[in-house]
C-alpha positions as CSV (number, residue, x, y, z in Angstrom):
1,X,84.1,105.2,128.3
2,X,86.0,106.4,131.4
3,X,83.6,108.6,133.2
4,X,85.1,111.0,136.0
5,X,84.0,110.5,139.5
6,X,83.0,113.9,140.8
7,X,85.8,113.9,143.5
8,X,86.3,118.3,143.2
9,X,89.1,119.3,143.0
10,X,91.3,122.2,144.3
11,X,92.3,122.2,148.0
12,X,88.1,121.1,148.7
13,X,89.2,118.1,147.0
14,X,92.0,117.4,148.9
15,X,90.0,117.8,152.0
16,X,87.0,115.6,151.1
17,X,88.0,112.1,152.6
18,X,85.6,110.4,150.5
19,X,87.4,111.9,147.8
20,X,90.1,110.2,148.8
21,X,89.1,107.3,149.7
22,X,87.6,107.0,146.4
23,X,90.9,108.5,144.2
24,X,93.1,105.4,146.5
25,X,90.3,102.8,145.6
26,X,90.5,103.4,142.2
27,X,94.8,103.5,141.9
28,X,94.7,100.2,143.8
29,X,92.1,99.1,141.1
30,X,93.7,99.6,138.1
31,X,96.8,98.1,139.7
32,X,95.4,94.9,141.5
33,X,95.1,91.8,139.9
34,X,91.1,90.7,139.5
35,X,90.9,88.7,142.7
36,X,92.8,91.7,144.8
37,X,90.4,94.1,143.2
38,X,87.4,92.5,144.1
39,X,88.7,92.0,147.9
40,X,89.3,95.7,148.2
41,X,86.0,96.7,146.2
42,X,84.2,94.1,149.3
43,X,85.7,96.2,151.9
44,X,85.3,100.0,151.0
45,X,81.2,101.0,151.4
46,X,78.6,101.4,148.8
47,X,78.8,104.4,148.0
48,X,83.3,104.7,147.1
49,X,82.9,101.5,145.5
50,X,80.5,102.6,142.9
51,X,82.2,106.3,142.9
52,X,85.7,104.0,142.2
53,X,84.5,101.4,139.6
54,X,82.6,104.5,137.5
55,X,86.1,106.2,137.3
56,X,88.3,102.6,135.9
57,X,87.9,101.7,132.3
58,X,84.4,99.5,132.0
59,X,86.3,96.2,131.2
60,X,87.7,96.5,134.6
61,X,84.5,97.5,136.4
62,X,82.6,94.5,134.7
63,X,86.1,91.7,135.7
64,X,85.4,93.0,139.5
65,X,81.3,93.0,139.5
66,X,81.2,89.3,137.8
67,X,82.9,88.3,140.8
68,X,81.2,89.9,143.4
69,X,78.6,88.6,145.6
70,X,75.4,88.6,143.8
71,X,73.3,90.8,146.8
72,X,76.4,93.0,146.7
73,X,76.9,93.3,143.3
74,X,73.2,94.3,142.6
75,X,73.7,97.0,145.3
76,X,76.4,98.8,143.3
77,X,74.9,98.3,140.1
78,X,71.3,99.9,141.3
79,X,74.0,102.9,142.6
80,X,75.5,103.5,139.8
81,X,74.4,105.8,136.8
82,X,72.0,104.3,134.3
83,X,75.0,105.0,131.6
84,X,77.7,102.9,133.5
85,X,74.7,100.0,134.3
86,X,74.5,99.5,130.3
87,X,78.3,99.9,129.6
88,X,79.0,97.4,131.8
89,X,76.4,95.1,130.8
90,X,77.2,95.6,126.7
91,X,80.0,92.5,126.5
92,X,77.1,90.2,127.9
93,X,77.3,86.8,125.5
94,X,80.5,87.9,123.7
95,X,84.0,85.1,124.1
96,X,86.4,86.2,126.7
97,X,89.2,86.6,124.0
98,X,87.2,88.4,121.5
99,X,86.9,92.3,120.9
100,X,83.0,92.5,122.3
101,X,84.2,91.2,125.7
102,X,86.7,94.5,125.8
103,X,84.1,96.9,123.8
104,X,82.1,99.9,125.7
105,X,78.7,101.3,124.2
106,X,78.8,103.7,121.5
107,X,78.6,107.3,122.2
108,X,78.0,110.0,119.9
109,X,76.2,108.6,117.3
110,X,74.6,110.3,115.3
111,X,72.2,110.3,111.4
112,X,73.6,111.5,108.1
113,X,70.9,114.3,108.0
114,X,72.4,116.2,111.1
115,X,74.2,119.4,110.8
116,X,77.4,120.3,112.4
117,X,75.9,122.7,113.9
118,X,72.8,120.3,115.8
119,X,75.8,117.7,116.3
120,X,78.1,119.9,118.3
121,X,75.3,121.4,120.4
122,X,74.6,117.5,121.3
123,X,77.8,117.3,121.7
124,X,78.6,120.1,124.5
125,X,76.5,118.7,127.0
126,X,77.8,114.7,126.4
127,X,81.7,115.6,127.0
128,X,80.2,116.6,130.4
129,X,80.0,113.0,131.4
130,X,82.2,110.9,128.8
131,X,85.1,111.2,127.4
132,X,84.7,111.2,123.4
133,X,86.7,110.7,120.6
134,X,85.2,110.5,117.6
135,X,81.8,111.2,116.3
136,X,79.9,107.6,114.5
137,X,77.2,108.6,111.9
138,X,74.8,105.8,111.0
139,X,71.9,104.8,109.1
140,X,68.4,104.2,110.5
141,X,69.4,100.5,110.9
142,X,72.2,101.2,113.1
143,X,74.6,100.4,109.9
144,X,78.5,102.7,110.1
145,X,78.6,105.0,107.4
146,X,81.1,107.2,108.6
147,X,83.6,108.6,111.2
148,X,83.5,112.7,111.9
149,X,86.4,114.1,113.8
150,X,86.3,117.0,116.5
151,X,89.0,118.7,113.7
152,X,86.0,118.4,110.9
153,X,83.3,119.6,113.2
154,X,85.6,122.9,114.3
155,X,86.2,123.7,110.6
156,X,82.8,123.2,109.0
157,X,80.1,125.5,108.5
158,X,77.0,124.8,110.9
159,X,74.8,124.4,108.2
160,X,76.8,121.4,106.8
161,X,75.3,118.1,106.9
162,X,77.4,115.4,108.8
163,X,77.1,113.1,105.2
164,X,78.9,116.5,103.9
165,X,82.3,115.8,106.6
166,X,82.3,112.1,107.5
167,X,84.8,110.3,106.6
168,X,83.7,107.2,104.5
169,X,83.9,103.9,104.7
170,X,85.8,104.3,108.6
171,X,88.0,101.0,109.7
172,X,86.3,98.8,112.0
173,X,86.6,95.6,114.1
174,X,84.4,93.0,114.2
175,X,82.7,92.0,117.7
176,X,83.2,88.6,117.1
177,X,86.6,88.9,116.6
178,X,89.5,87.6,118.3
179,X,91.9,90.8,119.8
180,X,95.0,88.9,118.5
181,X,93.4,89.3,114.8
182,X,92.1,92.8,115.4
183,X,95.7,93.7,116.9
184,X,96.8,92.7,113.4
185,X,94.9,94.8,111.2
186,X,94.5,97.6,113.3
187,X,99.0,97.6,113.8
188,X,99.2,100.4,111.6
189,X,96.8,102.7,112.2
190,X,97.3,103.8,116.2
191,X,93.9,105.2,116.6
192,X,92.7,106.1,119.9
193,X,89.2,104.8,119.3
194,X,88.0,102.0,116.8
195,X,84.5,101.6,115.4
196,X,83.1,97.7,116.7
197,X,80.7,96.3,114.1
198,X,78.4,93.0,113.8
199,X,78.5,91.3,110.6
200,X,76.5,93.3,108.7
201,X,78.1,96.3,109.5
202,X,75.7,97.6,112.0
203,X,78.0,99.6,114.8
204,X,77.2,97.7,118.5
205,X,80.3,99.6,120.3
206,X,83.5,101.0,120.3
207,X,87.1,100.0,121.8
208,X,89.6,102.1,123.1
209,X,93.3,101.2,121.0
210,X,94.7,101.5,124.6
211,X,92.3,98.9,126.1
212,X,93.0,96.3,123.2
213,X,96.7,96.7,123.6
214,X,96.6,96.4,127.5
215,X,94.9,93.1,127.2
216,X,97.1,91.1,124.9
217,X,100.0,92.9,126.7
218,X,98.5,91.3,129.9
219,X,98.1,88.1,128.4
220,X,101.5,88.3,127.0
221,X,102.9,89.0,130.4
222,X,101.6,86.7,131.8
223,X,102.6,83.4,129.5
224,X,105.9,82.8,131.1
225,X,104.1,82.2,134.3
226,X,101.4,79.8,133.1
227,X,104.1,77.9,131.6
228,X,105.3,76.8,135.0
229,X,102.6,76.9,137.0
230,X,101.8,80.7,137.8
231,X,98.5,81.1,137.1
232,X,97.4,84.6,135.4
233,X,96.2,86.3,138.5
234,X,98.7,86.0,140.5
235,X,100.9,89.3,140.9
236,X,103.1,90.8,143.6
237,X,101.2,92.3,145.5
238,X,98.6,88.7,146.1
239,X,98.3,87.4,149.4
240,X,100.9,84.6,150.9
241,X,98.0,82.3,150.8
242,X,96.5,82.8,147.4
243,X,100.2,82.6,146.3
244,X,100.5,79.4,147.6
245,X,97.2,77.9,146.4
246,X,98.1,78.8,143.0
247,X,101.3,77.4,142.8
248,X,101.5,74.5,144.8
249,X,99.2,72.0,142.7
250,X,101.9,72.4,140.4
251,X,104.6,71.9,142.3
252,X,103.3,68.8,143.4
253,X,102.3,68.1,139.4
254,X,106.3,68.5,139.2
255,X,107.6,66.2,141.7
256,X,105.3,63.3,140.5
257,X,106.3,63.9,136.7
258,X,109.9,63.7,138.5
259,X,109.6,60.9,139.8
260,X,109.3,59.1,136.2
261,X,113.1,60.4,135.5
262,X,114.5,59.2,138.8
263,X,112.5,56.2,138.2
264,X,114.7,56.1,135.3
265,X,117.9,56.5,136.4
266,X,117.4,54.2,139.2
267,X,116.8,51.1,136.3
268,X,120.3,52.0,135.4
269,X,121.9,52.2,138.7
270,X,124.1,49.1,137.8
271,X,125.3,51.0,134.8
272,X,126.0,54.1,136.6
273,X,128.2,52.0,139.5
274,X,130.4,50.6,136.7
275,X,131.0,53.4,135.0
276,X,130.8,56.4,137.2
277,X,131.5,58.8,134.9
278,X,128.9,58.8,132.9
279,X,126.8,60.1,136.2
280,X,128.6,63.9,136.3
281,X,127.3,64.5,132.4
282,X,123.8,63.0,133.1
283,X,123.1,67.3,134.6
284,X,124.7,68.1,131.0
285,X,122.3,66.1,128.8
286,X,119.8,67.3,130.8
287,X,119.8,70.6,130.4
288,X,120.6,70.9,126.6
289,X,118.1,69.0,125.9
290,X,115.9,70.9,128.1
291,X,116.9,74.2,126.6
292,X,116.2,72.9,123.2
293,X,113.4,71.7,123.8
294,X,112.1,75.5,125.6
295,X,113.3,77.3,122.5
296,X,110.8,75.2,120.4
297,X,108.3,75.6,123.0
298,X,108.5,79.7,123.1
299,X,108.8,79.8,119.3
300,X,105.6,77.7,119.5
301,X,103.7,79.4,122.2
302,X,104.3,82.6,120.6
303,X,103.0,81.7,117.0
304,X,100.1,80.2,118.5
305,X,99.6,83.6,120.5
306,X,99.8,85.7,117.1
307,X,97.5,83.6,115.6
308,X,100.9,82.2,113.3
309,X,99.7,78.5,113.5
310,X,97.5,77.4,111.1
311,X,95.2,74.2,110.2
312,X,97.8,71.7,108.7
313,X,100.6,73.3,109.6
314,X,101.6,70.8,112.9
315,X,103.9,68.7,110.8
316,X,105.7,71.4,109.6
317,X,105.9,72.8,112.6
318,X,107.3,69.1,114.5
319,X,109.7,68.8,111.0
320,X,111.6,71.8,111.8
321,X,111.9,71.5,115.1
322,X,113.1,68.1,114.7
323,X,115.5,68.7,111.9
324,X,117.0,71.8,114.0
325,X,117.3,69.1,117.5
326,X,119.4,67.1,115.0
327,X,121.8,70.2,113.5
328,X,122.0,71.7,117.3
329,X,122.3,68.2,118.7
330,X,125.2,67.4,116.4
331,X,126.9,70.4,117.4
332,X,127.3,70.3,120.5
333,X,127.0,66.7,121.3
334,X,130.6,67.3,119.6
335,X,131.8,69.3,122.4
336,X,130.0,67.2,124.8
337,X,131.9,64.2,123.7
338,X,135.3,65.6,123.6
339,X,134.1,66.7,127.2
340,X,133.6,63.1,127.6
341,X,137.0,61.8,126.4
342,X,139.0,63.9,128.1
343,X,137.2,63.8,131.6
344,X,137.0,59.8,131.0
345,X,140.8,60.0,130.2
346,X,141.5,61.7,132.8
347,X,140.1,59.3,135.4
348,X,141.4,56.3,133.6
349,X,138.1,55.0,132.6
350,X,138.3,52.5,129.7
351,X,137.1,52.8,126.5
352,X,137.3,56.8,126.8
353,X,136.4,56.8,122.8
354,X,133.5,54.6,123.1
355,X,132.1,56.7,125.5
356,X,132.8,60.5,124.2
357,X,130.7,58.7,121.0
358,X,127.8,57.2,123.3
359,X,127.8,61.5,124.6
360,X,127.6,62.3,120.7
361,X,125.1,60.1,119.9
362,X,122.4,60.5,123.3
363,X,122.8,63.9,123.2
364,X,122.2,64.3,119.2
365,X,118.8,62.2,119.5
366,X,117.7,63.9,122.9
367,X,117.9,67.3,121.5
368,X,116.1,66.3,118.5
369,X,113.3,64.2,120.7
370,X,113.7,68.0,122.6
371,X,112.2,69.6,119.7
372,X,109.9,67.5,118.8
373,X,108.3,67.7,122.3
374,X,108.5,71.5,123.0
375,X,105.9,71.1,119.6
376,X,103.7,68.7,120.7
377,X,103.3,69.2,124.1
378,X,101.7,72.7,123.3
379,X,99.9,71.6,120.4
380,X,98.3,68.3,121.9
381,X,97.2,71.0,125.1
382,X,95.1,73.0,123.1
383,X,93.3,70.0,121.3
384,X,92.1,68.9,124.6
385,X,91.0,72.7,124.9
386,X,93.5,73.3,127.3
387,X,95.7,76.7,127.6
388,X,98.3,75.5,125.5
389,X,100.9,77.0,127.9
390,X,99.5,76.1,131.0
391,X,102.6,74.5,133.3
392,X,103.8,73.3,129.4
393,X,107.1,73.5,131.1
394,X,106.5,70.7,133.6
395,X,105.3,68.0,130.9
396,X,108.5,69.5,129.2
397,X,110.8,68.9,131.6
398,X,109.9,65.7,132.3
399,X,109.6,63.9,128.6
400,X,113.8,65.9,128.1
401,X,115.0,64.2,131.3
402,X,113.1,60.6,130.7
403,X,114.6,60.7,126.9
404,X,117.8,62.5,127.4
405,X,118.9,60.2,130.5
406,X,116.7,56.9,129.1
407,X,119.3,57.7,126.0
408,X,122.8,58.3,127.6
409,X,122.3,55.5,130.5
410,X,120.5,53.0,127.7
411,X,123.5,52.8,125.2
412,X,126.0,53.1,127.9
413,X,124.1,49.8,129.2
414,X,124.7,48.5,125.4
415,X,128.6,49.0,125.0
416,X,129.0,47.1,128.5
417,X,127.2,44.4,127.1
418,X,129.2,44.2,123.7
419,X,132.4,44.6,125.5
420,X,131.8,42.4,128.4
């Protein structure tokens, strides 16, 4: 429920300053990332904060109080009308991912036996301070029996009992459901409003189609982020500091994980001195392998986002990614290797062939290892209950380069021994 702070309107409006204080408070809300939100909500007074958070969608309101100071945030709440105290409370005990952390009390409810007539009366004087949709008729258990629209209750006669215009068996969501699944079955259907229903079909709330969307498209958003480092929260507009604090851990996760490829190269350095070559494609078998090994990653991430990924299917998953390393690895390891005979060539290295083959070969296996690792890597995260994309491009990175170099410099080591 979004209800309306009472800011006036007109040219009064424009001149109250709380008003305004109050209208800015609540743009910079809705367009703040949580931590930004809650900063700004600690510095306005009492009064604007409450006026601010009773005029942003309740998921929002609730993300900002949780993180408030406990003295402060029991201030607000005693403010603030008894309606918004139990909408913001209703997700209490409900998994952050699942449709009753997002859902807002029912409104409008009605029994089967009222009239139209009774209902719209009731009606009139809620509109004043919600906004409503639809109209939920239940049983004296609490159970959804139907859905009456404003189009039903203009139309019918006021003597008409609500049983008479609902429309039966309404769609619903489950509350314990997860908002990926939800977003599923509710694809088709674009309703403003959904019913939210417990198990047995008793209604416990009601989610806005606009607030279910907003979250996966926020969660969504923000995936290319998390997968190096960027942690959800942070957004444009987030202070130098906070910036910093969020990324830097990673960073310095990076340059250890780094560190094991250099480590690698460096155990070859002997290789690399007598045949120098080799050096200018190491950057090359690099970063195919490293692209091959995102592509499996994003195709991955985003089945495990849409819920694609099911129990069993991890070796099907590591199978085809492997099998398409070895097709995409073939192909252009040939191009890399006739890059490698005629730059070899060129600089009168010996054994030009040999080594256009030893490109072929390292850069066939590497994208294949590639694939196999932009699998596992998000997989193995979330069996230890991790965020399977969390900085998933960091342990990335590092297992291409220590595999794709490890490869190239290894059988490069090889052909000096068996020609030497």
């Amino acid at each position: 429920m979004n209800q309306k702070a009472e800011t006036g309107n007109g040219a009064g409006a424009a001149a109250d300053p709380r008003a305004e204080r109050v209208r800015a408070l609540a743009a910079r809300l809705s367009d703040a990332s949580t931590p930004d939100a809650v900063a700004a909500v600690a510095a306005a007074d009492d009064e604007v904060a409450v006026a601010a958070l009773q005029s942003v969608v309740p998921t929002l309101a609730r993300a900002v109080l949780e993180q408030l100071p406990a003295a402060r945030r029991q201030r607000l709440l005693a403010a603030a009308s008894p309606e918004n105290r139990r909408q913001w409370a209703a997700p209490e005990g409900y998994p952050e991912s699942s449709i009753g952390a997002l859902m807002e009390l029912p409104i409008g409810v009605f029994g089967p036996q009222m009239t139209v007539a009774q209902a719209t009366e009731e009606l009139r004087e809620l509109v004043k301070r919600a906004f409503v949709t639809y109209s939920f008729v239940v049983d004296t258990a609490g159970k959804l029996l139907g859905v009456v629209t404003f189009r039903d209750l203009l139309f019918s006669s006021g003597d008409k009992k609500l049983e008479q215009v609902m429309l039966l068996d309404p769609f619903y969501l489950r509350v314990d459901e997860p908002v990926v699944d939800a977003m599923k079955r509710a694809l088709n259907r674009h309703y403003p409003v959904y019913p939210v229903c417990d198990a047995s079909g008793r209604l416990v709330g009601l989610i806005r189609g606009q607030t279910m969307f907003e979250a996966q498209a926020i969660e969504l958003s923000a995936q290319p982020g998390v997968m190096v480092g960027v942690e959800k929260e942070e957004r444009l507009r987030t202070p130098l500091w906070r910036s910093l604090r969020f990324r830097h851990p990673w960073l310095q996760l990076n340059i250890l994980t780094a560190f094991l490829a250099a480590g690698v190269v460096a155990s070859f350095a002997d290789t690399i001195d007598r045949v120098v070559v080799l050096a200018a494609f190491l950057p090359v078998l690099a970063g195919q392998s490293g692209n091959t090994g995102s592509q499996a990653l994003a195709v991955t991430l985003r089945g495990m986002t849409l819920g694609e990924v099911k129990p069993g299917d991890n070796r099907r998953l590591v199978l085809k990614e492997a099998a398409l390393g070895l097709l995409n690895g073939a192909l252009v390891g040939i191009t890399g290797g006739l890059g490698m005979y005629f730059y070899a060539s060129m600089k009168g290295a010996p054994d030009a062939l040999l080594l256009s083959t030893i490109v072929l070969v390292a850069m066939t296996f590497s994208c294949v290892a590639s694939g196999i690792a932009g699998t596992i890597v998000p997989l193995t995260l979330k069996r230890l209950g991790a965020d399977p994309a969390t900085a998933s491009t960091i342990f990335l990175t590092t297992a291409t380069d220590v595999v794709s170099m490890g490869m190239l410099l290894g059988l490069a080591t090889w052909l000096l021994k068996v020609t030497a």
